[in-house]
Residue, then its C-alpha position, 0 to 999 in steps of 0.5 A: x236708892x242707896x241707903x246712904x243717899x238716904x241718910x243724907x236725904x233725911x239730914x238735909x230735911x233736918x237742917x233746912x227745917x232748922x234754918x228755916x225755923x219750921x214749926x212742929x205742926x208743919x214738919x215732915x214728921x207730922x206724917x208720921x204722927x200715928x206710929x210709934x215705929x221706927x227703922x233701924x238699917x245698916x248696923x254691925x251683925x253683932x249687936x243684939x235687941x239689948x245692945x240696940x235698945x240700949x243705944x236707942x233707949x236714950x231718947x225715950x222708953x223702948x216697948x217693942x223691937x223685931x230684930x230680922x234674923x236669918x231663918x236657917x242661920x238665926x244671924x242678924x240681917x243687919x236691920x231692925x223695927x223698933x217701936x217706943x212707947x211716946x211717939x215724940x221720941x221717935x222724932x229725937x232719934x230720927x234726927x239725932x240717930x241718923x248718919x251716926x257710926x256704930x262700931x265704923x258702920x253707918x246707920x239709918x234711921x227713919x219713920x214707919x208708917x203703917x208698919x204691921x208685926x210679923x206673925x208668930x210661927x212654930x220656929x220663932x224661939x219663947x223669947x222673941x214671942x214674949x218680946x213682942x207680946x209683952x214687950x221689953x218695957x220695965x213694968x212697974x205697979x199700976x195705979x188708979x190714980x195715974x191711970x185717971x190723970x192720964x185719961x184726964x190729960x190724954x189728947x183726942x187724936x184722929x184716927x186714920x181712915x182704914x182704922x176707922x172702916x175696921x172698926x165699922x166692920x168689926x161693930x157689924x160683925x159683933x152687932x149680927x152675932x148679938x142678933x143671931x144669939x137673941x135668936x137662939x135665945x128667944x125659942x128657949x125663953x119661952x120654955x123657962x118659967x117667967x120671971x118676977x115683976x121687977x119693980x120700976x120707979x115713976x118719975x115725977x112729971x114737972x108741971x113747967x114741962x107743960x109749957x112747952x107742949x106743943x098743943x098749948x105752946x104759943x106759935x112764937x114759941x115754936x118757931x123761935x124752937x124751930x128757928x134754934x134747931x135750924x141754927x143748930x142743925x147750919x151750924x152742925x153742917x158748917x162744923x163738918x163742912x170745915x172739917x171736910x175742907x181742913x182734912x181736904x187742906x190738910x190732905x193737898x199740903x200732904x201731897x204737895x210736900x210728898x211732891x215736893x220731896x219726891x222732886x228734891x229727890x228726882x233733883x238730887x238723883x239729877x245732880x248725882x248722875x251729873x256728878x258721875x257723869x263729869x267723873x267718867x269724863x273726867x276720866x276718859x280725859x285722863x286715861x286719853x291724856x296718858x295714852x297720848x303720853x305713852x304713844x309720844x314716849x313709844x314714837x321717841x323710843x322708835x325714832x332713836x332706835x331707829x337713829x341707833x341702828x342707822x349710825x350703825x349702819x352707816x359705822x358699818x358701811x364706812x368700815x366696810x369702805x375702809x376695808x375695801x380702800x385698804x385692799x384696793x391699795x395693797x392690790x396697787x402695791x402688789x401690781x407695782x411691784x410686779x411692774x418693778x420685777x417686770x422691769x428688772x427682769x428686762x433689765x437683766x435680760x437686756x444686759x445678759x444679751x449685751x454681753x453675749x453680744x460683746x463676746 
């Protein structure tokens, strides 16, 4: 998809939220509750991690930032992860960020779900390896104090289903190593000479403990105990079949907007090849109409050529006419007067023999 669509895909979102009135809880920035990261596409080739974490340190405290660059060239590939350090401010700039133009180019802003930083190899420079170990947040001195508040008003949030089977795994792992270190160490303690008796505190029993024993606890007793573990135990077992059908709830209106997003997008995607296709015929109707203008311009341009060179013709042939009529008279004139000198030569003669006579 074009990345520009995209922009304006994820701004549409943000307006109908806006009119709507959607609440926090429901937005579509929910989804990216636990990641603190996000992707910054389609700026200027310029600017550097200073340049962007001055733009995006706005809206909240820039820790981290993996500007792509070109292994062989080291230039910048115009895109970017970046990642704050409160997750509610990558909400702000994703929709405050978003479409914006730097230097006459349009960015892109959006969430990264799962996004996993790229491992350190031996051409990546000093610099890079610090930022991305220690960050380019400004340190400030630790307290204790801020430290316990923060752990006081910190909100339990749920982890996700793949952290949770890795840290499974990882428990196995660390609890076979401590197995197979007691191992190893079990054969060497018998050879270390034993050490002192340690000393251990008894606690005193409290004879109200004795009532509830169950060799002299009244029968009433005992079942209004069994009865409270029953309870307990239902209630435990309604707590995690609510929690089973929140997170099942939670799971199916996930996949519903993910559907319903994906079917705005087949929508849009529909409109936009609709649009382009009226285009195209839109078009084809112009490149037709200007080729019926340029054959009705040629057909004219013919028909009086053609006009021009038959008056010609004609001009020609009435000139050819007149030029034979004028030879035709002066053939008549010729033969008339050879018709006169005919006559005159009679004449002559006619008196020549008259006189000859008389004589």
């Amino acid at each position: 998809m074009n990345p520009l669509t995209k922009v304006k895909l994820i701004n549409e979102l943000n307006e109908r939220e806006a009119d709507l009135g959607v609440k926090e809880s429901v937005s579509w920035h929910t989804v990216y509750k636990d990641s603190a990261w996000i992707f910054v596409g389609g700026f200027p080739y310029e600017l550097t991690e200073g340049d962007i974490v001055c733009v995006f340190s706005q809206y909240g405290e820039v820790v981290n930032i993996n500007l792509v660059r070109d292994k062989k060239t080291g230039k910048s590939k115009g895109f970017c992860f970046l990642c704050y350090e409160d997750q509610r401010s990558t909400i702000l700039a994703v929709d405050n960020f978003n479409g914006i133009k730097i230097k006459g180019r349009t960015i892109r802003v959006d969430h990264v779900k799962d996004y996993r930083p790229p491992k350190d190899s031996d051409e990546i420079d000093d610099v890079t390896k610090r930022l991305r170990e220690e960050g380019c947040a400004p340190k400030g001195p630790e307290s204790s104090s801020s430290s316990e508040e923060d752990e006081q008003y910190s909100i339990p949030v749920k982890k996700a289903k793949k952290d949770k089977k890795k840290e499974k795994k990882k428990k196995k792992k660390k609890e076979k190593k401590k197995k197979a270190e007691k191992e190893r160490v079990a054969p060497a303690s018998t050879s270390t000479p034993p050490l002192p008796p340690v000393k251990v505190k008894e606690e005193k029993e409290d004879t109200a403990y004795d009532k509830y024993n169950q060799r002299g606890a009244p029968q009433g007793g005992l079942q209004n105990f069994q009865r409270a573990r029953d309870n307990e135990e239902d209630r435990g077992r309604e707590t995690e079949e609510d929690r089973r059908r929140n997170t099942d709830r939670e799971n199916d209106r996930d996949r519903r907007r993910e559907a319903d997003r994906d079917n705005e997008r087949r929508r849009e995607m529909g409109r936009e090849r609709d649009d382009r296709h009226r285009e195209t015929e839109r078009d084809g109707e112009k490149r037709r109409d200007a080729d019926r203008d340029r054959d009705e311009r040629r057909r004219d341009r013919d028909g009086e050529r053609r006009r021009d060179a038959d008056w010609d013709k004609d001009e020609k042939r009435r000139d050819v006419d007149k030029d034979g009529e004028r030879r035709r008279d002066t053939d008549r004139d010729e033969r008339r007067r050879e018709m006169d000198r005919d006559r005159d030569d009679n004449r002559r003669r006619d008196t020549e023999r008259d006189h000859d006579r008389r004589r």
